[in-house]
Structure formats: structure tokens, C-alpha cells
ROZA-265643 format. One record per residue: residue in one letter; residue number from 1; x, y, z of N, C-alpha, C in turn. Coordinates in nm, 4 decimals. Example, Ala and Ser with C-alpha at 12.3 -4.5 7.8 and 13.67 -1.06 7.14 Angstrom:
residuo num n.X n.Y n.Z ca.X ca.Y ca.Z c.X c.Y c.Z
A 1 1.3190 -0.5690 0.7800 1.2300 -0.4500 0.7800 1.3200 -0.3300 0.7800
S 2 1.2850 -0.2250 0.7080 1.3670 -0.1060 0.7140 1.2900 0.0030 0.7870
This chain:
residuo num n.X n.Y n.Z ca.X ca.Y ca.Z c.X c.Y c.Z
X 1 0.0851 -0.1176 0.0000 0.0000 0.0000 0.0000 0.0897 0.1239 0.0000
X 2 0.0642 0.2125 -0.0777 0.1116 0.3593 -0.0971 0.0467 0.4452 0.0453
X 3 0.0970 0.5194 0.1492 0.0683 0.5596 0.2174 0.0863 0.6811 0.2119
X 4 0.0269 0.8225 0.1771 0.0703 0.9489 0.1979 0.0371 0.9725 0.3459
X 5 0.1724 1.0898 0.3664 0.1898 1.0751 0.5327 0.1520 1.2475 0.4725
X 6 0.0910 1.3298 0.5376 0.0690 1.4797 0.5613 0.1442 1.5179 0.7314
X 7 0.2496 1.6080 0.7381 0.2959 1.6435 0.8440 0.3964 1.7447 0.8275
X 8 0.4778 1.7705 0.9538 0.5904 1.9206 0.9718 0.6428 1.8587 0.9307
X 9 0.7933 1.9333 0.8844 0.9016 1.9555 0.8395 0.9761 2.0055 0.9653
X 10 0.9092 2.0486 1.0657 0.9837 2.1500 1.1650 1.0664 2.0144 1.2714
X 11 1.1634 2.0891 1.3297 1.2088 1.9707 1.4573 1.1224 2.0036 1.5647
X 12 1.0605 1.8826 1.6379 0.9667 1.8902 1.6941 1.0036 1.8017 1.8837
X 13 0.9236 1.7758 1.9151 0.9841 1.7820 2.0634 0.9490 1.5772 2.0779
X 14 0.9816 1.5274 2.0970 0.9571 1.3656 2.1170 0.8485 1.2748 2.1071
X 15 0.7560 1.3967 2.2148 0.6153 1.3246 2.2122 0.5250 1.3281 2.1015
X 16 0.6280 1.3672 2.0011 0.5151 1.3915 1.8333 0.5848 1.2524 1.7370
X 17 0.7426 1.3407 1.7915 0.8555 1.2406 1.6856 0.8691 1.0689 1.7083
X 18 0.8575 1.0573 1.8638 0.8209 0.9155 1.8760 0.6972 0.8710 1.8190
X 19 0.5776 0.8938 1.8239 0.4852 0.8130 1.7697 0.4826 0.8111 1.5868
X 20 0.5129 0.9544 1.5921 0.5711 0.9413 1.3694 0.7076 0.8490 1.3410
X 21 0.7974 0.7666 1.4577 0.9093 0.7114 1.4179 0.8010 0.6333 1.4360
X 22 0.7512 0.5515 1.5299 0.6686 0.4067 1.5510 0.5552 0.3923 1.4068
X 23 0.5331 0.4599 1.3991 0.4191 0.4479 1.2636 0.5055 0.4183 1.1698
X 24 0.6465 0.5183 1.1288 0.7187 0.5011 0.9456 0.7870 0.3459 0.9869
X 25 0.7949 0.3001 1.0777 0.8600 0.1534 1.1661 0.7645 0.0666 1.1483
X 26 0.6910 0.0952 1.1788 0.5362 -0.0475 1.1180 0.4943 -0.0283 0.9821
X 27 0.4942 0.0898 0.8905 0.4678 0.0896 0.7694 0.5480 0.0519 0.6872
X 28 0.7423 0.0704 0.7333 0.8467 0.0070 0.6746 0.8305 -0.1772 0.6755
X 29 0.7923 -0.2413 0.7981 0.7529 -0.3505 0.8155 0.6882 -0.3901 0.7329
X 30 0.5840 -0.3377 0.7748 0.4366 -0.3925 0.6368 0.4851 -0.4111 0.5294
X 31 0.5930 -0.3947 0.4798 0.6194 -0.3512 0.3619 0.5479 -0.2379 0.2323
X 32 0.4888 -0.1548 0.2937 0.4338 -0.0439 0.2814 0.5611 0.1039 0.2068
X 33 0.4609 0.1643 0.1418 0.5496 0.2499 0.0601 0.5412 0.3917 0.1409
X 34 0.6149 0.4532 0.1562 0.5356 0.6366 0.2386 0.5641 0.6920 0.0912
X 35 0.4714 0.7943 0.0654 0.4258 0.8892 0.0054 0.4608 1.0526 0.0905
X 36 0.5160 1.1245 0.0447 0.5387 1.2244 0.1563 0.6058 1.2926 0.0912
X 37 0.6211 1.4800 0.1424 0.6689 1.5762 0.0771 0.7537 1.6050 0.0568
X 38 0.8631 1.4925 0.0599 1.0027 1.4569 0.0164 1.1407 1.5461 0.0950
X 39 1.1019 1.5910 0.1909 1.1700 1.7026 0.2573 1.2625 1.6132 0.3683
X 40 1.3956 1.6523 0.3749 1.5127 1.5901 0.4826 1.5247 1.6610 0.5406
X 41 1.4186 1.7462 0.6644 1.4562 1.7938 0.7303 1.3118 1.7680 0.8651
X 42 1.3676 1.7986 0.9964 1.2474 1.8117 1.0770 1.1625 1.6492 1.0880
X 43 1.0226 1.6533 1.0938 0.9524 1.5617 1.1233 0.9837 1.4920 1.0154
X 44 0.9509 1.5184 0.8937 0.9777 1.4426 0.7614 1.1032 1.3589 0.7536
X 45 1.2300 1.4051 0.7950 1.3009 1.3088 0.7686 1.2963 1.2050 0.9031
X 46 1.2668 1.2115 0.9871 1.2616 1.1473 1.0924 1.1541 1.0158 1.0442
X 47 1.0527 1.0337 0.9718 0.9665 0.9449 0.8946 1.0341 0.8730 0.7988
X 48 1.0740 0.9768 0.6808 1.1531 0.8910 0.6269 1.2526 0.8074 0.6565
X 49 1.2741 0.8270 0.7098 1.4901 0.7441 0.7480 1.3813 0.6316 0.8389
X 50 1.3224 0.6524 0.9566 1.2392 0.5004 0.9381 1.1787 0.4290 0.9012
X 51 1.0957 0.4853 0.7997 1.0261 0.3754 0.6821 1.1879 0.2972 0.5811
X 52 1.2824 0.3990 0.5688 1.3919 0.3463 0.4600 1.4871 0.2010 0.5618
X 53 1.4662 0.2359 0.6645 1.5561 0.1788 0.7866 1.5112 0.0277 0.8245
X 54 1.3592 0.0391 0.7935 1.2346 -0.0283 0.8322 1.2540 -0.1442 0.7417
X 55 1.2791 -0.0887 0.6019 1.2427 -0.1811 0.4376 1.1447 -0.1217 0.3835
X 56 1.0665 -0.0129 0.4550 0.9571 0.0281 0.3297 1.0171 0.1243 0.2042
X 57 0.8974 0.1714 0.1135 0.9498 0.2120 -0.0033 0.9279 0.3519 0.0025
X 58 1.0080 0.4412 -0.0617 0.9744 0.5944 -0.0138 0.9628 0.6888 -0.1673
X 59 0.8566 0.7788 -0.1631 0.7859 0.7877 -0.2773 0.7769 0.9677 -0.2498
X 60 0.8957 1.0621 -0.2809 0.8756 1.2047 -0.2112 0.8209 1.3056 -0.3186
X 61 0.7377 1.3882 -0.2884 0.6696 1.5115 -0.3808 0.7235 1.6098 -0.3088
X 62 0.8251 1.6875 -0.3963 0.9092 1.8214 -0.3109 0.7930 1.9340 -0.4173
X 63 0.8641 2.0628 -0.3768 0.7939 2.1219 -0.4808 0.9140 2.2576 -0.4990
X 64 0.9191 2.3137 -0.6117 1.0382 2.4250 -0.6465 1.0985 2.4569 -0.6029
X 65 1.0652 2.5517 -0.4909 1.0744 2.6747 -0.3728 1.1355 2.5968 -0.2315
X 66 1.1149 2.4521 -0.2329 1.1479 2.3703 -0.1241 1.2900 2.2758 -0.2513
X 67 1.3157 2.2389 -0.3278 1.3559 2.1212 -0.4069 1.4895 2.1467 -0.3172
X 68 1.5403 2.2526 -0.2620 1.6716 2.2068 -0.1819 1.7044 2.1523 -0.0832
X 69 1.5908 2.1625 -0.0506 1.6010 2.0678 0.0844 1.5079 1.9495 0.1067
X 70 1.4978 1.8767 -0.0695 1.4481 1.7653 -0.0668 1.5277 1.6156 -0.0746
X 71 1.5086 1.5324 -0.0027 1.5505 1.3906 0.0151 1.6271 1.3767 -0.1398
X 72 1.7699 1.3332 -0.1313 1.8287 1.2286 -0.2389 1.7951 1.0961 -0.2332
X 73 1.7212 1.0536 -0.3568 1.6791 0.9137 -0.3697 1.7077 0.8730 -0.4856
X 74 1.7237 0.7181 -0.4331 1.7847 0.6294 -0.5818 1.7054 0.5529 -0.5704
X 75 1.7025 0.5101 -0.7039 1.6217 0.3551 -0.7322 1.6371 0.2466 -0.6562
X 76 1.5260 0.1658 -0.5947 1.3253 0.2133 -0.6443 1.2607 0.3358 -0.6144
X 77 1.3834 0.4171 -0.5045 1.2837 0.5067 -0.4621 1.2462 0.6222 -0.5466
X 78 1.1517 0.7190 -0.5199 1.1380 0.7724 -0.6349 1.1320 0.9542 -0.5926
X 79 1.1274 1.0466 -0.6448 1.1722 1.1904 -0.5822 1.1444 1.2614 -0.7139
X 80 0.9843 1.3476 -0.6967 0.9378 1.4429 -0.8143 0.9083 1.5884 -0.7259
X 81 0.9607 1.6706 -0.8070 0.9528 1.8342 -0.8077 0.8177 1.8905 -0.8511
X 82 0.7329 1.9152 -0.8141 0.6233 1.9709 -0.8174 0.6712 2.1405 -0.8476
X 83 0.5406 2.1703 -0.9452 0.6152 2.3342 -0.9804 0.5316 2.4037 -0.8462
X 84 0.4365 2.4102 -0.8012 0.3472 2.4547 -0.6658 0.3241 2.3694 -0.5975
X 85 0.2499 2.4319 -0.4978 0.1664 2.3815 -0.3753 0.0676 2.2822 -0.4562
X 86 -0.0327 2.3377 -0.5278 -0.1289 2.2609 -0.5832 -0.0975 2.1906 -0.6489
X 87 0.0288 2.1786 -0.7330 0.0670 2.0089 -0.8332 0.0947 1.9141 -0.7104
X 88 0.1685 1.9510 -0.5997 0.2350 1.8935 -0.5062 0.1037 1.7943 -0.4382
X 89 -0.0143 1.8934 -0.3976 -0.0602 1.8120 -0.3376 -0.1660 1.7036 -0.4138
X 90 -0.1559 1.7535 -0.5754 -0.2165 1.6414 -0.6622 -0.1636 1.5364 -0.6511
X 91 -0.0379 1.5669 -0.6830 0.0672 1.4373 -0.7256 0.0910 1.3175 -0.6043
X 92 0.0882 1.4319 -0.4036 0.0643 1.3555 -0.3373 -0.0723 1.2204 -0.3507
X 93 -0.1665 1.2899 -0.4236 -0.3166 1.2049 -0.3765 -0.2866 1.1565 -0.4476
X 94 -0.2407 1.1062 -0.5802 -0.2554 1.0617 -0.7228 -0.1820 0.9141 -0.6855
X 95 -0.0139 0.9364 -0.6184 0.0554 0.8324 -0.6226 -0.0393 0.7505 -0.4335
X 96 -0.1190 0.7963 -0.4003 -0.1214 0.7304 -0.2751 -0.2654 0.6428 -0.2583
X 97 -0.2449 0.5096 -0.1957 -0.3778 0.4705 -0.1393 -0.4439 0.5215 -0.0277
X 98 -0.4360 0.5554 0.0455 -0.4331 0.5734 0.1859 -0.3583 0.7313 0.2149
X 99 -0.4407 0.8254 0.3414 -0.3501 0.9255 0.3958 -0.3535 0.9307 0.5427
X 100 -0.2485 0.9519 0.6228 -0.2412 0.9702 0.7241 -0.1489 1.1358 0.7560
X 101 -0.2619 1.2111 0.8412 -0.2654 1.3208 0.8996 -0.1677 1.3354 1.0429
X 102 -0.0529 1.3551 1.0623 0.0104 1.3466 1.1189 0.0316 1.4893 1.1820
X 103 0.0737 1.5210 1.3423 0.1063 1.6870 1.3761 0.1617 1.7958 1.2477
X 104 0.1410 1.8685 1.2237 0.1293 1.9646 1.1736 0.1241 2.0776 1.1837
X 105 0.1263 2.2290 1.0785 0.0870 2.3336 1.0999 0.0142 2.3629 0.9468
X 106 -0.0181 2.5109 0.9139 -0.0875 2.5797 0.8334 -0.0650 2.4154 0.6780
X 107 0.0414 2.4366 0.6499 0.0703 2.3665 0.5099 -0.0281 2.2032 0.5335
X 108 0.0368 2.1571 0.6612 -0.0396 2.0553 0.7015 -0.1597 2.0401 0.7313
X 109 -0.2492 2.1183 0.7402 -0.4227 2.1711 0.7821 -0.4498 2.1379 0.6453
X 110 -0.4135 2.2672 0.5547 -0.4453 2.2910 0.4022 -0.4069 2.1325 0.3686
X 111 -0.3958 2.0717 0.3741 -0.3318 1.9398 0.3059 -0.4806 1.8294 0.3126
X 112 -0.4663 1.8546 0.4758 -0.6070 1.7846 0.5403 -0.7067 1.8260 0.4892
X 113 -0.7380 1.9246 0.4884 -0.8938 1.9647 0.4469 -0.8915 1.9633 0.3110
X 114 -0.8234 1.9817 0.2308 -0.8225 1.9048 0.1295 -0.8585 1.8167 0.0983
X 115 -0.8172 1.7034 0.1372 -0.8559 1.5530 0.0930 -0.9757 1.5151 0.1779
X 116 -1.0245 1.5643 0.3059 -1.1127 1.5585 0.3642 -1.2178 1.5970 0.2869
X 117 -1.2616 1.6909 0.2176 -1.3857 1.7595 0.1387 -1.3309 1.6967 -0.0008
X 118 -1.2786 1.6835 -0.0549 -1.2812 1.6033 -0.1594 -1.3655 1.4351 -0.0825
X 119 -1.3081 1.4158 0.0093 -1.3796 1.2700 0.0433 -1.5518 1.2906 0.0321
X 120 -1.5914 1.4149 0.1152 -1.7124 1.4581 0.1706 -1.7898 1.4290 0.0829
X 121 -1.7256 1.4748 -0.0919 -1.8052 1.5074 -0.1865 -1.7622 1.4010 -0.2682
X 122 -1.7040 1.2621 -0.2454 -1.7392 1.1624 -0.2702 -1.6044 1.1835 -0.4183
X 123 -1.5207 1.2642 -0.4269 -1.4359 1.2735 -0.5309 -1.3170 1.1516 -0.5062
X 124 -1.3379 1.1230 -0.3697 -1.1853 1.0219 -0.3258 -1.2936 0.9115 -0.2356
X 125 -1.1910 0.7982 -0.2238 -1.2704 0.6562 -0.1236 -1.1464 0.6300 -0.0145
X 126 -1.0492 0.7222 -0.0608 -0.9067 0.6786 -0.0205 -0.9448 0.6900 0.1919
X 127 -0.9068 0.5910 0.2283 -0.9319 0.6150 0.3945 -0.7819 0.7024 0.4546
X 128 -0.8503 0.7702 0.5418 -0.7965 0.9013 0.6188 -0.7914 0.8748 0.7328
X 129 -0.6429 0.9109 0.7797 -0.6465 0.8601 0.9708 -0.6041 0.9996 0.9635
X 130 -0.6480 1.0780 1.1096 -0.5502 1.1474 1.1927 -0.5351 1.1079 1.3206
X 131 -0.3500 1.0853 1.2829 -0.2623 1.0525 1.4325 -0.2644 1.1888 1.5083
X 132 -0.3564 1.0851 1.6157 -0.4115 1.2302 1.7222 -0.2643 1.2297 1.8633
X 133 -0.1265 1.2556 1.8118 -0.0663 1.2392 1.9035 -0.0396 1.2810 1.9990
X 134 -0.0343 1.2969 2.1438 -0.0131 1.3495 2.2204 -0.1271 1.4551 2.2497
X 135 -0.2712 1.4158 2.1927 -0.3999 1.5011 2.1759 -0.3633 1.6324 2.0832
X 136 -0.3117 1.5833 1.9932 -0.2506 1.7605 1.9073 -0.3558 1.7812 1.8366
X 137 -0.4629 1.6682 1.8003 -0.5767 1.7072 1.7495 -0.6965 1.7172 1.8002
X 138 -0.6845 1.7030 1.8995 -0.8172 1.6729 2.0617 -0.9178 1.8072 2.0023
X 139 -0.8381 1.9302 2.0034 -0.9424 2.0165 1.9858 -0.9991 2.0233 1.8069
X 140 -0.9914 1.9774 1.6754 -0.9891 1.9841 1.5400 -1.1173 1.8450 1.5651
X 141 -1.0722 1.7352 1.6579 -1.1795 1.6170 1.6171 -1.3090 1.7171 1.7163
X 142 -1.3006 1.7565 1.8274 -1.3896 1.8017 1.8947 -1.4904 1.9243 1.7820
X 143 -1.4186 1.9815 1.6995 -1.4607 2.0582 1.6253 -1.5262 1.9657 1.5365
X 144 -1.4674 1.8703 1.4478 -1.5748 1.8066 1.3568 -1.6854 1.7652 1.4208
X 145 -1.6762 1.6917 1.5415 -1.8173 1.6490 1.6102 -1.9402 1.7312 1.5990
X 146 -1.8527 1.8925 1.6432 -1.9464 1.9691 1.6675 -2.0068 2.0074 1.5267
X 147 -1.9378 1.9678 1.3787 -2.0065 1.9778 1.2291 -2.0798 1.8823 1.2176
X 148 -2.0438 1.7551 1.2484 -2.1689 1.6475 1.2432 -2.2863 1.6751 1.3305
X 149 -2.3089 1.7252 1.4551 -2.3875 1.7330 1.5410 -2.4943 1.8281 1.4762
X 150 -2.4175 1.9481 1.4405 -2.5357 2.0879 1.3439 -2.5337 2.0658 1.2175
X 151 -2.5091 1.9299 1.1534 -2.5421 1.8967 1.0373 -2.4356 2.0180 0.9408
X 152 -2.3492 1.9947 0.9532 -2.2638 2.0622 0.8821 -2.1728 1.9511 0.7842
X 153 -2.1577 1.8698 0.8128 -2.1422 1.7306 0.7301 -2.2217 1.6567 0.6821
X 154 -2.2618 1.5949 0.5314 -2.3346 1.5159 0.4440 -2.2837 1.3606 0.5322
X 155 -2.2509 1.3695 0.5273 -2.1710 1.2052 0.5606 -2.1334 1.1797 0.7300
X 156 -2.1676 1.0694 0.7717 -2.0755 1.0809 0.9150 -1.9611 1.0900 0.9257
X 157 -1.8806 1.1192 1.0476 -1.7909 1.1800 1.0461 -1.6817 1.0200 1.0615
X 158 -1.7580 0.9551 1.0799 -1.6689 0.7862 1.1139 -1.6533 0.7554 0.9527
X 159 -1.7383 0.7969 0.8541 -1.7191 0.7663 0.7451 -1.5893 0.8404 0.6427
X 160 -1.5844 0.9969 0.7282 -1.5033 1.0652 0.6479 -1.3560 1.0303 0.7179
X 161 -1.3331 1.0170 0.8428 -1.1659 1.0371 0.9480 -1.2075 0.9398 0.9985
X 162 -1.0744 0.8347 1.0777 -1.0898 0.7857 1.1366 -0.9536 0.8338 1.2431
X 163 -0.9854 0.8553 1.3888 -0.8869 0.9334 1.4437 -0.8294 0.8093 1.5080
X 164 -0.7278 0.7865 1.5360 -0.6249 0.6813 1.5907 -0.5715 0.7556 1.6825
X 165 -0.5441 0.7154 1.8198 -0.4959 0.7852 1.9406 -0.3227 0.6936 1.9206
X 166 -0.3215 0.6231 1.8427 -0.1659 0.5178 1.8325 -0.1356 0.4494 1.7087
X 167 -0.0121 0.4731 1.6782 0.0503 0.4502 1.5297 0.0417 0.3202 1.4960
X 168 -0.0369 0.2088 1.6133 -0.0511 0.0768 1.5936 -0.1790 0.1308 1.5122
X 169 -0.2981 0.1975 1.5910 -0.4255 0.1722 1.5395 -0.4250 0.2448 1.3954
X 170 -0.3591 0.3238 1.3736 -0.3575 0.3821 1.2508 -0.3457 0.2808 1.1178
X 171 -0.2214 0.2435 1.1672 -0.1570 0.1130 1.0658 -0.3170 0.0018 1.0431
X 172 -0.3429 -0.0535 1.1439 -0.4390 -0.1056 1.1393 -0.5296 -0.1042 1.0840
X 173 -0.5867 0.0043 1.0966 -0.7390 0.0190 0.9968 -0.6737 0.1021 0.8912
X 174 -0.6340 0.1465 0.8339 -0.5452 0.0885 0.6557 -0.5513 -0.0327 0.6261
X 175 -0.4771 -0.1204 0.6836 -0.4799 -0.2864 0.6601 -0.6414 -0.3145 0.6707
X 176 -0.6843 -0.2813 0.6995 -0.8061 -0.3416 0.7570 -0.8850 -0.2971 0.6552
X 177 -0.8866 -0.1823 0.6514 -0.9619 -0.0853 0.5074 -0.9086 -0.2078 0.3545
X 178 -0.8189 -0.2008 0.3420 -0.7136 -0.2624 0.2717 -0.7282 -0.4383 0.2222
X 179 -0.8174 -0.5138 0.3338 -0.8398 -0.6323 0.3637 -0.6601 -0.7109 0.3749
X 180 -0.5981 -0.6602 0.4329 -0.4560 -0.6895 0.4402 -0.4364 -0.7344 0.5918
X 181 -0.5501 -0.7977 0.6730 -0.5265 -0.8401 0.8242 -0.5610 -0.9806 0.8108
């Protein structure tokens, strides 16, 4: 399975970086591919270098304005330059089965709600976790509730996210979505 991972680039403090090493560590296992914004720096490479470390396959979308401080990869792996934001995050959905929403900021939101309302409106089937780590998303799921509750969502909200409190359960229902258990 192609996995796009959505997350920082920034260096981040343990209780984020441990559960994004334990996830690119079970997806390297699985033998699972990451999909991701091809960046060697911060959270991103900390993902990458354990999915590569792991055995999984690594699949990076840099984009212009970033291409210098994107991951060197050799065959199988693979490393495309996006001219914007918006090819970038095509090319992310295009090559991926599956996305997982990982801590984040602004770039990482825009990423999410993205593929989230594309799901809403039935344009994607692709299943969506957000790794709620360390509750970084406690208040964003509390907010969707409160869109399903005033009917601000077509769809339930179990149908659109599925929030994983652990990089086991994440992995999991992918596989599971996947029929791969």
C-alpha cells in the first residue's frame, strides 16, 4: 500500500517524533510504501529514514521553492519536483492509497482539508487517519463532532476520518480498510 503521510518539516519535541518514528517503523515492516513531501529535514526526515531503515518504499513530492532541501533518492525510490503547492498536493493524492494526517501546521491543515472535502463530496474513497498524538488534534476532532452534530457534514464523520490515538491503530485500519489483516 502507498501511504501518503501529511505532516511538519519543523524539529519537533519527542512526544510527536516518537509516535511518527513508531508508525514510518510499522509501515516500513508492512512492507508499505510512504508517500510524503520529500523534505530531509524536521519531522519528515525522521519518517523517512524510518520507513527506509524499516524496508519500506519511499515515494517524495518536493515542490520548487522547497527542491533544496528535498531527500536524495535512488532507485526504487522515487523523488518528483512539483512546480506549486497545488501540483504537489495532486501528485501527493494521485501516487497514494491511503492518507495519514500526522502533527502539523498551516501547510499541514491545508493538506487535510483538502482531501477531507474532496472525500465529503465523494471525489476520493481513499481512507484518512488522523494521528491524534499526544492530543494535538483533541481540539480539530472536537470541532468536527461539533459539524456532524449541526449537520454541517453530508456524511458521518466515522465515514469521512478515522482518528487513531496510536501509530498501531492507525496502521491497522489501513490494513483493515485494505483487507490486508
Amino acid at each position: 500500500m502507498n501511504i501518503c503521510v501529511f505532516l511538519s518539516a519543523a524539529d519537533l519535541d519527542d512526544r510527536y517524533t516518537g509516535p511518527a518514528r513508531e508508525f514510518a517503523e510499522l509501515l516500513g515492516r508492512g512492507g508499505h510504501t510512504l508517500v510524503w513531501g520529500g523534505s530531509e529535514s524536521g519531522l519528515m526526515k525522521v519518517v523517512a529514514d524510518a520507513v527506509h531503515e524499516s524496508g519500506g518504499g519511499l515515494v517524495g513530492v518536493s515542490v520548487e521553492f522547497l527542491a533544496a532541501k528535498a531527500r536524495a533518492v535512488t532507485a526504487p525510490d522515487e523523488m518528483v519536483v512539483a512546480a506549486d503547492l497545488a501540483e504537489r498536493k495532486r501528485l501527493l493524492m494521485e501516487k497514494a492509497d491511503a492518507v495519514v494526517v500526522m502533527v502539523g501546521g498551516t501547510g499541514t491543515l491545508d493538506e487535510a482539508t483538502e482531501i477531507l472535502e474532496l472525500k465529503k463530496h465523494g471525489k476520493t474513497d481513499k481512507p484518512i487517519v488522523l494521528l491524534n498524538s499526544a492530543g494535538f488534534y483533541d481540539g480539530l476532532k472536537e470541532q468536527f463532532r461539533r459539524m456532524e452534530d449541526e449537520g454541517f457534514l453530508p456524511i458521518p464523520l466515522a465515514d469521512l476520518v478515522f482518528f487513531a490515538e496510536e501509530p498501531v491503530g492507525a496502521l491497522a485500519y489501513l490494513e483493515e480498510s485494505f483487507g490486508q489483516q
